[in-house]
C-alpha positions in Angstrom: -5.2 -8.4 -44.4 -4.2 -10.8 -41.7 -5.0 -14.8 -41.7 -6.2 -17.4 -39.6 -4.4 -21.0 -39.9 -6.8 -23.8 -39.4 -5.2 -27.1 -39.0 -6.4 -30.2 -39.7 -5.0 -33.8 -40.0 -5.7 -33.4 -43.7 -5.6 -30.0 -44.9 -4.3 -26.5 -44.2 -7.0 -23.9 -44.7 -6.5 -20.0 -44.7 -9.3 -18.1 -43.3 -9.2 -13.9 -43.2 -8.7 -13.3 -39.6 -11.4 -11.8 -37.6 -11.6 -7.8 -37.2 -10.5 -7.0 -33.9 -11.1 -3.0 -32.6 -7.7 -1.6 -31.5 -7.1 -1.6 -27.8 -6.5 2.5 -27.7 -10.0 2.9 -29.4 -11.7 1.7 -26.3 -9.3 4.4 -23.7 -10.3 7.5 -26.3 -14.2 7.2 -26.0 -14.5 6.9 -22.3 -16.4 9.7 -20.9 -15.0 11.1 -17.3 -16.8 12.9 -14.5 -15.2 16.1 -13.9 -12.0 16.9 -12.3 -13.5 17.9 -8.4 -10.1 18.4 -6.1 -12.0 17.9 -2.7 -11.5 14.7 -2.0 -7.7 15.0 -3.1 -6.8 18.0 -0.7 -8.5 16.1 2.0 -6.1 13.6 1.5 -3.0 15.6 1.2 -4.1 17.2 4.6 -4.5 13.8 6.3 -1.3 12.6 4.7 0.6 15.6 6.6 -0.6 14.4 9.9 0.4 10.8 8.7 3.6 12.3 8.0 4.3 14.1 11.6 3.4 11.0 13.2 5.4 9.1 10.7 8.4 11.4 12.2 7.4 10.8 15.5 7.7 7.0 15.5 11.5 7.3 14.1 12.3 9.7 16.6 11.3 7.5 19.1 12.5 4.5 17.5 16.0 6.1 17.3 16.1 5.6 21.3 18.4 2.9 21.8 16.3 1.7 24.9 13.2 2.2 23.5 14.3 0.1 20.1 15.8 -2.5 22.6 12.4 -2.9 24.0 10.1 -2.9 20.8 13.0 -5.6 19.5 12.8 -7.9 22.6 9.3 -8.1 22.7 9.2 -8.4 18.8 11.5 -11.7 19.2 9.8 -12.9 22.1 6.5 -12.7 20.0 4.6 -10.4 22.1 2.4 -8.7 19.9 0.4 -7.2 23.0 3.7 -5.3 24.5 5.0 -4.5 21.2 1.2 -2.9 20.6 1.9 -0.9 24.4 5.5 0.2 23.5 3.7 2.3 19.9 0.9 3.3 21.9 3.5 4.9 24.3 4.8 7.4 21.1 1.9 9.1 21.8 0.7 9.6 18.1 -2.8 10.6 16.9 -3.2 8.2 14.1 -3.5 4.3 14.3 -0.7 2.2 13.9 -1.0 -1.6 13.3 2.7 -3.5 13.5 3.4 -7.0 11.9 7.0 -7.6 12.6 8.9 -11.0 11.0 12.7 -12.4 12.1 14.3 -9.6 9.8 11.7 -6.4 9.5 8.9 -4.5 11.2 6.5 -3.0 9.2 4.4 0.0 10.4 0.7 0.9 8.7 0.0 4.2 9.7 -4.2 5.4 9.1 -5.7 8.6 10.2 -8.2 8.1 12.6 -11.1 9.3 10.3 -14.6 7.8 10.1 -15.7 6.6 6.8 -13.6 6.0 3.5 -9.9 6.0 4.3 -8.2 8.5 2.3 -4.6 8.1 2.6 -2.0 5.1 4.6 1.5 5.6 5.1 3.2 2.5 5.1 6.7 1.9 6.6 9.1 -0.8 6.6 12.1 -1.3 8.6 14.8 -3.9 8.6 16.1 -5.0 12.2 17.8 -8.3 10.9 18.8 -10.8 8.1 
């Protein structure tokens, strides 16, 4: 048995500790729905697509004229030609770019209505 101290400017008083259910009780009753691998598959296709057009930005970005041109625009702070330049890749999914002094960061999404399923995320270091 565990106990509670109480202090007081007087006296020091043990009281039993309260009863406290262990925190792997809780996890072992839960009740879950079961397993349906739909949804899942769906995003494993999706993610494929992500994944070509993932490719196809760092091919393109491998171009040392084209990574001049994302770059210059980056520093000059031109989100709308640095928008252009991704469009140009020619990629079915949307890309959104947020680019900082040192990195540009890619957030791929399929271009699916409804819940997203999947996002492929890539970050790439240009500077210090």
């Amino acid at each position: 048995m565990s106990y509670h101290i109480s202090y007081s400017p007087y006296t020091y008083t043990l009281y039993p500790a309260p009863y406290v259910t262990p925190y792997w009780t809780a996890y072992t009753a839960r009740e879950y729905p079961p397993v349906d691998t739909q949804q899942f598959t769906q995003s494993v296709t999706s993610f494929r697509k992500l994944m070509r057009d993932g490719s196809l930005i760092l091919s393109k970005l491998s171009e040392a004229n084209f990574a001049y041109q994302l770059m210059a625009a980056a520093q000059a702070g031109n989100q709308h030609e640095v928008d252009r330049l991704i469009a140009t890749i020619g990629t079915e999914s949307k890309i959104t770019s947020k680019y900082t002094p040192s990195a540009i960061h890619f957030t791929i999404d399929p271009n699916v209505e409804g819940t997203p399923c999947c996002t492929l995320s890539m970050l790439l270091k240009w500077g210090q």
